[in-house]
Structure formats: structure tokens, C-alpha cells
MDAnalysis code that builds the backbone (N, CA, C; Angstrom):
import MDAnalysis as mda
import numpy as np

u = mda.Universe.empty(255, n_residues=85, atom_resindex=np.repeat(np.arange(85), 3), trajectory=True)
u.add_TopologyAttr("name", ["N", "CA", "C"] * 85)
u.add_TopologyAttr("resid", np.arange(1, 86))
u.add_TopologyAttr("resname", ["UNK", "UNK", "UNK", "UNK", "UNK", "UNK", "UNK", "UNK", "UNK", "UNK", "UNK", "UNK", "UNK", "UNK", "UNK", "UNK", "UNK", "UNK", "UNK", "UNK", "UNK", "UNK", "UNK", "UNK", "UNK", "UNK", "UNK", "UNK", "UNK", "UNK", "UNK", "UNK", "UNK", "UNK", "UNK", "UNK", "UNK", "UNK", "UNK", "UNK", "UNK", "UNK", "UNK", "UNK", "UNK", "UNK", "UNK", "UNK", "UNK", "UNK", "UNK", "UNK", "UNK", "UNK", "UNK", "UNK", "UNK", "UNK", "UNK", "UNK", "UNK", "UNK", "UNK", "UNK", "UNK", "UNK", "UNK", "UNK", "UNK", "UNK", "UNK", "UNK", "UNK", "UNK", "UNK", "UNK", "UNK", "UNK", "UNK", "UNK", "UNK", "UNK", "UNK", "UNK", "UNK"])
u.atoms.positions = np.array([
    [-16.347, -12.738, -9.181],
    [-16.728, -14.001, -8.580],
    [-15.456, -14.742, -8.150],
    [-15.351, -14.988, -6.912],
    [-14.654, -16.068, -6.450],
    [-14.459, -17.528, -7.239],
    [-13.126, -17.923, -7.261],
    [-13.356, -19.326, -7.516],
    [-12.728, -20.270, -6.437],
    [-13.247, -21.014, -6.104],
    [-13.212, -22.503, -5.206],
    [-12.921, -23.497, -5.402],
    [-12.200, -23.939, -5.326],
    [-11.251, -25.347, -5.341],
    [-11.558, -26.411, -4.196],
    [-11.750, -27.499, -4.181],
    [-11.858, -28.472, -3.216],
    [-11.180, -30.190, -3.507],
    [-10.444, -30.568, -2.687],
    [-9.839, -31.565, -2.625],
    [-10.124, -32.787, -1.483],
    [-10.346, -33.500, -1.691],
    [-10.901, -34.204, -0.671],
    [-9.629, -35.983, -0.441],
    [-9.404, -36.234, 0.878],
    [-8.671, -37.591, 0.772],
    [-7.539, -37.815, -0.127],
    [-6.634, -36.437, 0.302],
    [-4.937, -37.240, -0.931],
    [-4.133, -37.816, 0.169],
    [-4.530, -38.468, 1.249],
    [-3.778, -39.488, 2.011],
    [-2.008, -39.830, 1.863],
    [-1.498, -38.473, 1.895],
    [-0.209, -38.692, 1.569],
    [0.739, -39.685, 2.473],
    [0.724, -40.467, 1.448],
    [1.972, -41.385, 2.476],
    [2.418, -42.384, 1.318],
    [3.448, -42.894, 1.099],
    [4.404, -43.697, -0.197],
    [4.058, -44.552, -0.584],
    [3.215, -45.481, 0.079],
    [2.295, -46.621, -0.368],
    [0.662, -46.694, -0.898],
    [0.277, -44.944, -0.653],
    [-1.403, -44.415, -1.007],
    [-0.989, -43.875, -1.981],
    [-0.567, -42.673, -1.970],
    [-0.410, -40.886, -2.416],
    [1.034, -40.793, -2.319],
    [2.034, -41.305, -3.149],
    [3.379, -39.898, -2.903],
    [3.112, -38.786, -3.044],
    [4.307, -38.161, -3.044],
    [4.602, -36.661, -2.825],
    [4.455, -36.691, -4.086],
    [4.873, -37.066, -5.049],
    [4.793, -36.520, -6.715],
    [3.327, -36.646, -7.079],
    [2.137, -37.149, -6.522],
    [1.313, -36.655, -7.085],
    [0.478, -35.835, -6.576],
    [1.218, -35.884, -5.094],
    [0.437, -34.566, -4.515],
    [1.036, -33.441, -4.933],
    [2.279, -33.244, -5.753],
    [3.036, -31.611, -6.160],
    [1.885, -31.994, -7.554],
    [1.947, -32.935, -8.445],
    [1.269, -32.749, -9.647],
    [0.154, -32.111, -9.492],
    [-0.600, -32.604, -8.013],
    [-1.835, -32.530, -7.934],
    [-2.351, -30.161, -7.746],
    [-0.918, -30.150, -6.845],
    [-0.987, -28.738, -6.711],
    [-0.670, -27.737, -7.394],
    [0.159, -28.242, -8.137],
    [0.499, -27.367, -9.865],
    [-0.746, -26.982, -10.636],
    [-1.676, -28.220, -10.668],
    [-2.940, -28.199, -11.471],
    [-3.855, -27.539, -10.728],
    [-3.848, -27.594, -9.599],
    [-4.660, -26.280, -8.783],
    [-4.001, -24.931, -9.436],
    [-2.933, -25.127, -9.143],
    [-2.332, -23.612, -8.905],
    [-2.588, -22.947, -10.436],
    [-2.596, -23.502, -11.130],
    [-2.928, -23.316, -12.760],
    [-4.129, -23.179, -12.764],
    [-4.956, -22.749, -12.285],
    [-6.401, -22.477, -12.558],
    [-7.478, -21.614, -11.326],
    [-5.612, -21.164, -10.495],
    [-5.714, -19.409, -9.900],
    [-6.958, -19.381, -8.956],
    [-7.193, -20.284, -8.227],
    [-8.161, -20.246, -7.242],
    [-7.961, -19.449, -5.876],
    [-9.132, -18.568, -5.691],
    [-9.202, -17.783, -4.551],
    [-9.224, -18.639, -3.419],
    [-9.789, -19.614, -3.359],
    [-9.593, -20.372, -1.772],
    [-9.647, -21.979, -2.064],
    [-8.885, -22.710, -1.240],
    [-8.756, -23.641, -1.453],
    [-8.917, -24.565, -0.117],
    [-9.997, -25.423, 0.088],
    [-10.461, -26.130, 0.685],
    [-9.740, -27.338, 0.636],
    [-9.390, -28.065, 1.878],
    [-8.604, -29.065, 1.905],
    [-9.299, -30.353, 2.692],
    [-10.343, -30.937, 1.979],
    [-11.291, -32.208, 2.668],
    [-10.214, -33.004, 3.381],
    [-10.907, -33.750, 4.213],
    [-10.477, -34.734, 5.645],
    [-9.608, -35.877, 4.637],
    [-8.623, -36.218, 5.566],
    [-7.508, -37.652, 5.398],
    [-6.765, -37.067, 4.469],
    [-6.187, -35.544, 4.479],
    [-5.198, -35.345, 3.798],
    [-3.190, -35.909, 4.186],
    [-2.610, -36.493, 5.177],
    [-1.917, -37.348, 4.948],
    [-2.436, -38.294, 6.480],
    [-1.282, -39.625, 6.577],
    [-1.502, -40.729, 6.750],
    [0.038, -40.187, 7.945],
    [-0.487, -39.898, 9.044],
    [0.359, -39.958, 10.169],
    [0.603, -37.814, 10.080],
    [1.349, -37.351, 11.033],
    [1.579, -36.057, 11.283],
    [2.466, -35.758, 9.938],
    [3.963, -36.354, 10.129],
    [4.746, -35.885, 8.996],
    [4.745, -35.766, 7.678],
    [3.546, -36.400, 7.462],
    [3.128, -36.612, 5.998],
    [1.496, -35.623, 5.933],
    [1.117, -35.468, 7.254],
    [-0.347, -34.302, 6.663],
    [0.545, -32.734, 6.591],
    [1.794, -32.453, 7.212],
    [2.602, -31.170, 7.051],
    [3.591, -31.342, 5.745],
    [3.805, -32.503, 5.312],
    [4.688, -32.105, 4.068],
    [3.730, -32.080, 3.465],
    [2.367, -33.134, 3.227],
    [1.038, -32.810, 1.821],
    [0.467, -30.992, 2.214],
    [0.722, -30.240, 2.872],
    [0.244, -28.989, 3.235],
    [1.356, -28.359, 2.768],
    [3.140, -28.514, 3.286],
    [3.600, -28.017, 2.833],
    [3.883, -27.608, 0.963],
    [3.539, -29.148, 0.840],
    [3.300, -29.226, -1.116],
    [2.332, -27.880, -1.757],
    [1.621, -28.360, -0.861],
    [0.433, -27.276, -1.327],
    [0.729, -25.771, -1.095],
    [0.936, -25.671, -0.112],
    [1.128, -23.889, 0.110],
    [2.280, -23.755, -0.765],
    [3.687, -24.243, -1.143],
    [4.980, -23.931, -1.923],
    [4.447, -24.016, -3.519],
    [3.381, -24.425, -3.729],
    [3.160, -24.195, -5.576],
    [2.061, -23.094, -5.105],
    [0.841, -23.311, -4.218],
    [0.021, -22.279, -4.195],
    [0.186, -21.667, -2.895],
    [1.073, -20.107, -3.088],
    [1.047, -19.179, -1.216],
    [0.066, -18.307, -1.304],
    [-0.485, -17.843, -2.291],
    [-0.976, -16.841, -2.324],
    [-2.526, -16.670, -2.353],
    [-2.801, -18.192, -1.929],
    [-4.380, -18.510, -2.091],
    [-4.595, -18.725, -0.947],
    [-5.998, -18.639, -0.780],
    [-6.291, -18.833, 1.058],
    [-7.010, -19.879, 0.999],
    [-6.773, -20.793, 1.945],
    [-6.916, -21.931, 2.527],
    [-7.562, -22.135, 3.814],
    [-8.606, -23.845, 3.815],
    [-8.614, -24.064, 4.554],
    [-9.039, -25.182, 4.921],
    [-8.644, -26.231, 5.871],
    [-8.663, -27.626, 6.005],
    [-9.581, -28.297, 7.113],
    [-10.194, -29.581, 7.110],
    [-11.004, -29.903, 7.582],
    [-10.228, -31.418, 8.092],
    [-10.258, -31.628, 8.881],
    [-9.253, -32.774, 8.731],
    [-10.582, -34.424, 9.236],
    [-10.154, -35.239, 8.856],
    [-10.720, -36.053, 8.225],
    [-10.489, -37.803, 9.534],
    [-10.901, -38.468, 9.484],
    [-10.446, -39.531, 10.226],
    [-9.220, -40.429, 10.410],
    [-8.577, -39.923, 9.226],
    [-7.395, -40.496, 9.121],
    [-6.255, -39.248, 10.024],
    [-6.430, -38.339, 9.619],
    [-6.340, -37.111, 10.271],
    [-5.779, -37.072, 12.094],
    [-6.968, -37.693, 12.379],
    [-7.325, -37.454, 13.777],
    [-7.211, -38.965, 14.454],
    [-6.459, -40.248, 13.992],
    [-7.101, -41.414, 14.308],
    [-5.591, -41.239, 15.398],
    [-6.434, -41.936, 16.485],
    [-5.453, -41.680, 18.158],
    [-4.248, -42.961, 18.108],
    [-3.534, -42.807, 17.488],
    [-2.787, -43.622, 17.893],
    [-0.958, -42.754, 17.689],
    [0.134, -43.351, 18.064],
    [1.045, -42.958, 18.490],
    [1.691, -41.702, 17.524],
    [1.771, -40.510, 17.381],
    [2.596, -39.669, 16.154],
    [1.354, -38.971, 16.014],
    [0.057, -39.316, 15.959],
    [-0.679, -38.868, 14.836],
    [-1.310, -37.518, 15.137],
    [-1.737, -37.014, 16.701],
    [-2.656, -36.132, 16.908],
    [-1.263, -35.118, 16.869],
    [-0.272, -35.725, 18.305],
    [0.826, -34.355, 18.455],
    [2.466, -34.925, 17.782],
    [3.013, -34.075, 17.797],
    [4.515, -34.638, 17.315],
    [5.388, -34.544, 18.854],
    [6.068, -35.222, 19.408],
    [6.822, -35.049, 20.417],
    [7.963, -34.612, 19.929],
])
């Protein structure tokens, strides 16, 4: 049997979610060896912060498969957020 992990809204950014509790948060995944790991919507708060909260995640867990849904915070149109120039 598969096991499944799901995370929903760690809004990484220094004033929501730092980075230290999104690594805490992925250690404690990674400790309980999940086959796939689902990543619910508004995982960070602008571009550079939804690729370092992803990067957190894949550097404690690489070997699990993933996959993300991205969320309104995610996708909200304003300057940085959809593309990086």
C-alpha cells in the first residue's frame, strides 16, 4: 500500500511561514517515508518564495514523487508572481 501525504497552504514568506518551518515541516514528512506527496494551493507568497518552499521540500524529500496544485495565492496576477523576468 502506498502512503500519501498532503499539505495544504504553507504560504512561505517571513512574515506567514519562514523557511524554518517549512524545512521542520519537511523533515517530518520525510520521516514517515511517503510515496507521494501532494502539495495543496498557496504554497509560497510571490515566485521566489513558492521555488525555495519546493526547493525545501524536494532537498529533505528527492526521492518521493510529487505533486502540486497551486492555489490563489499561487496564481494572484500581479507583478513577480505568475513569471520571473
Amino acid at each position: 500500500m502506498q502512503k500519501i501525504i498532503c499539505t495544504f497552504d504553507t504560504h512561505l514568506h517571513p512574515s506567514l511561514t519562514p523557511s524554518h518551518k517549512i524545512t521542520a515541516m519537511a523533515q517530518s514528512i520525510a520521516a514517515e517515508k511517503p510515496d507521494i506527496l501532494l502539495l495543496g494551493g498557496d504554497i509560497g507568497e510571490g515566485v521566489e518564495n513558492i521555488e525555495t518552499c519546493l526547493d525545501i521540500i524536494n532537498s529533505v524529500n528527492p526521492d518521493c514523487h510529487k505533486a502540486c496544485i497551486a492555489g490563489n495565492h499561487d496564481l494572484a496576477i500581479e507583478k513577480g508572481y505568475i513569471t520571473k523576468e
